[in-house]
C-alpha positions in Angstrom: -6.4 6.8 -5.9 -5.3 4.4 -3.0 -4.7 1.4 -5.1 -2.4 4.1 -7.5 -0.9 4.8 -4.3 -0.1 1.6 -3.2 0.7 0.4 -6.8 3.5 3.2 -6.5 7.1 2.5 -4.9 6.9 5.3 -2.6 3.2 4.3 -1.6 4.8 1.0 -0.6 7.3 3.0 1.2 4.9 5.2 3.0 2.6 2.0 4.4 6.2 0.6 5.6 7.2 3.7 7.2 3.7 4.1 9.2 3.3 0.3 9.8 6.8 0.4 11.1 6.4 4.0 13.7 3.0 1.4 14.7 4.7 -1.1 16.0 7.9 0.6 17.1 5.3 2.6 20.0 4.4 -0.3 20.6 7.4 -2.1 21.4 8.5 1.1 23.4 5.4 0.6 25.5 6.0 -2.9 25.3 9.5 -3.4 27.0 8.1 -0.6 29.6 5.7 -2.9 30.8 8.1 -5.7 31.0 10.8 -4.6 32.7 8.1 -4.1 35.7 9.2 -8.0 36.3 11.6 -6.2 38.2 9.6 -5.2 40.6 8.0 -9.0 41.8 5.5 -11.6 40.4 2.4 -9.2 42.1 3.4 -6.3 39.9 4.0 -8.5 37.3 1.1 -10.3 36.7 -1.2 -7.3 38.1 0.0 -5.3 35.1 -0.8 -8.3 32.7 -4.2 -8.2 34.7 -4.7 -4.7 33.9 -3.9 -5.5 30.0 -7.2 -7.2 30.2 -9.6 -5.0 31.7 -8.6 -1.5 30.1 -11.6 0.4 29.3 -13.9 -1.4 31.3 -17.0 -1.6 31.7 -17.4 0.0 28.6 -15.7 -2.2 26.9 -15.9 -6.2 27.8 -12.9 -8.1 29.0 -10.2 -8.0 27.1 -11.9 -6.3 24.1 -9.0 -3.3 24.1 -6.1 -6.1 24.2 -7.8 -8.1 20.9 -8.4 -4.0 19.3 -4.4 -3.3 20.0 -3.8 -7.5 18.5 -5.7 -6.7 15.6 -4.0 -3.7 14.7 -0.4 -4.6 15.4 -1.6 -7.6 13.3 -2.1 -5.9 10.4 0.5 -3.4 10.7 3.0 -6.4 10.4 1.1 -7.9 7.9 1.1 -4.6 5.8 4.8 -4.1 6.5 5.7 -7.4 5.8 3.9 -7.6 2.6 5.5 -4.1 1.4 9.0 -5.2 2.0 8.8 -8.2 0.0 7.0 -6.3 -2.8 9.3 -3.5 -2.7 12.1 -6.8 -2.9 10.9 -8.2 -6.0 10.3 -4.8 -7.7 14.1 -3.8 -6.8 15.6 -7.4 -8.2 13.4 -7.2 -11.0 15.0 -3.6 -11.7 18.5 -4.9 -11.7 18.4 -9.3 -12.1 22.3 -9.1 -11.9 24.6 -8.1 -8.6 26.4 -5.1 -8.4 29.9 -5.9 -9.0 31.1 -3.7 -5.8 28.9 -3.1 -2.6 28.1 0.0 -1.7 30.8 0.9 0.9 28.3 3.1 3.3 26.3 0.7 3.3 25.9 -0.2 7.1 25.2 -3.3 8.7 21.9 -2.9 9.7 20.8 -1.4 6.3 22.5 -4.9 4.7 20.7 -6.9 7.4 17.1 -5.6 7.2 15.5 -8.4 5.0 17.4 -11.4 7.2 16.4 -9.2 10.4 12.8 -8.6 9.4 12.8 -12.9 8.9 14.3 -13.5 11.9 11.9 -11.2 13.8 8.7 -12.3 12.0 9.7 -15.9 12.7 10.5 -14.9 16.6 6.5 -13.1 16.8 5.1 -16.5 15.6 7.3 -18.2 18.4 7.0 -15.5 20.9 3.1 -15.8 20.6 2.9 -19.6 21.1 5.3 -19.4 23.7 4.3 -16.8 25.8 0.4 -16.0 24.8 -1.2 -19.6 23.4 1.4 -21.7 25.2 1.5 -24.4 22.6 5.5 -24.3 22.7 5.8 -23.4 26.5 8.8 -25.5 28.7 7.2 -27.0 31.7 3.8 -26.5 31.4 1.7 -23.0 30.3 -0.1 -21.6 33.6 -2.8 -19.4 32.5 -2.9 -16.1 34.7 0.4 -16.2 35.9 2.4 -14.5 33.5 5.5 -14.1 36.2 6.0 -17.9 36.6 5.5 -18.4 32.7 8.3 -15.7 31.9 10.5 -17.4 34.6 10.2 -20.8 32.9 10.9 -19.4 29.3 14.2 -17.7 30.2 15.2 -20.6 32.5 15.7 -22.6 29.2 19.1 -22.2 27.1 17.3 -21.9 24.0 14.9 -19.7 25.5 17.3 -17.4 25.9 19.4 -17.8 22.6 16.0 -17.3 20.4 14.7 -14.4 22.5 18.3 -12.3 22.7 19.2 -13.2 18.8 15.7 -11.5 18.1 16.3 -8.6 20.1 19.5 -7.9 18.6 18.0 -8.5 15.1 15.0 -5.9 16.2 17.8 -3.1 17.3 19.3 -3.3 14.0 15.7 -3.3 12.3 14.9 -0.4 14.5 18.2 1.6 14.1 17.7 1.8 10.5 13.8 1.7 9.6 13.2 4.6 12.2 16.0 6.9 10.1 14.1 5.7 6.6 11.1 6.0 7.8 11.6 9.8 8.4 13.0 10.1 5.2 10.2 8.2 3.7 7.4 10.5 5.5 9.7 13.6 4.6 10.6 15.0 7.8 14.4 14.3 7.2 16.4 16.8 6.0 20.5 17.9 5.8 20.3 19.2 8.7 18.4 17.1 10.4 19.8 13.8 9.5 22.7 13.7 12.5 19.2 14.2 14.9 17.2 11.5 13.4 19.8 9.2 13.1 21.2 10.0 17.0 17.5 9.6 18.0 17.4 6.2 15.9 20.6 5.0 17.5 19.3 5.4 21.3 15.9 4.4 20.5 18.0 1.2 19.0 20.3 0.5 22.7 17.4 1.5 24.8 14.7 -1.1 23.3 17.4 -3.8 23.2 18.7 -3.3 26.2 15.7 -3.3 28.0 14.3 -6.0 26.3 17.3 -8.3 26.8 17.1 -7.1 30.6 14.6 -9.3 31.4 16.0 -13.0 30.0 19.4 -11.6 31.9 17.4 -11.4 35.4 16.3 -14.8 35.2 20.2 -16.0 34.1 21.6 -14.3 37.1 18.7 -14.9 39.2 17.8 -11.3 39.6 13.9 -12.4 38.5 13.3 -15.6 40.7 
């Protein structure tokens, strides 16, 4: 029954959709917790602190954080995975280009595959940048997120990679949240105008506050 499921189009469909609403809570709660870099390097890093020790002492230190890694792991790695499948399967039902584009097509929906690249290249970046440190500018201080954060966006290309992503993840966002609905069918006529409003904001509001935090170092905001 599962592997008929996931053998099917819309089963591929369905993990994408539920992989994608994953990660999208997380990225909400996610760019929450960042934009507390606003508030000094104490709150900063006590937060990050806090990542750590959640659910202790029943759990051991940092067992929650490498739970919520494992899951958001696979969630892209399922996501990833039936993207490219659905890909293939869609080439493979029409080898040849359509002679005209569709005209409603929209950006983002023309976008998703080069966004969802760009994005999955920016996570493998992002991670040794910011969690392993293997491609940190000026030296990676463990347990000092603040001062690592500062040094990141106080590089050009720091910022170039980081706001290119987030403009490629509120595109991504904008349209897989409104599919994604349709997908776990809880679009309908009259609800489309709400999803896709809700999809829209949800779209400026992650962006936004994600590229927040690279501008506060530019204009020396975050110091």
């Amino acid at each position: 029954m599962t592997r008929t499921m996931w053998d099917s189009s819309v089963g591929k469909k369905t993990v994408m959709a539920v992989s994608g609403l994953i990660m999208l809570g997380y990225l909400v709660v996610h760019m929450l917790g960042n934009l507390k870099i606003f508030f000094g390097s104490d709150e900063f890093n006590r937060y990050a602190h806090w990542l750590r020790t959640i659910g202790e002492p029943f759990l051991h230190y940092e067992w929650a954080l490498w739970i919520i890694r494992v899951v958001l792991v696979a969630a892209v790695v399922a996501h990833a995975v039936s993207a490219y499948q659905l890909s293939r399967r869609d080439i493979r039902a029409r080898p040849t280009k359509y002679v005209h584009k569709k005209p409603r097509a929209s950006y983002a929906t023309r976008t998703m595959r080069w966004g969802g690249i760009i994005l999955g290249l920016f996570i493998v970046w992002h991670i040794l940048d910011l969690t392993t440190g293997t491609v940190h500018p000026d030296g990676f201080q463990s347990g000092r997120p603040y001062q690592n954060v500062i040094d990141t966006f106080s590089t050009w290309y720091g910022n170039v990679i980081y706001i290119v992503a987030m403009l490629a993840l509120g595109l991504h966002v904008r349209h897989g949240f409104w599919s994604a609905a349709q997908t776990l069918g809880v679009g309908s006529r009259t609800r489309d105008r709400a999803f896709k409003t809700i999809a829209n904001v949800l779209a400026l509001v992650l962006t936004a506050g994600f590229i927040a935090v690279p501008v506060g170092v530019m204009t020396g905001v975050v110091s």
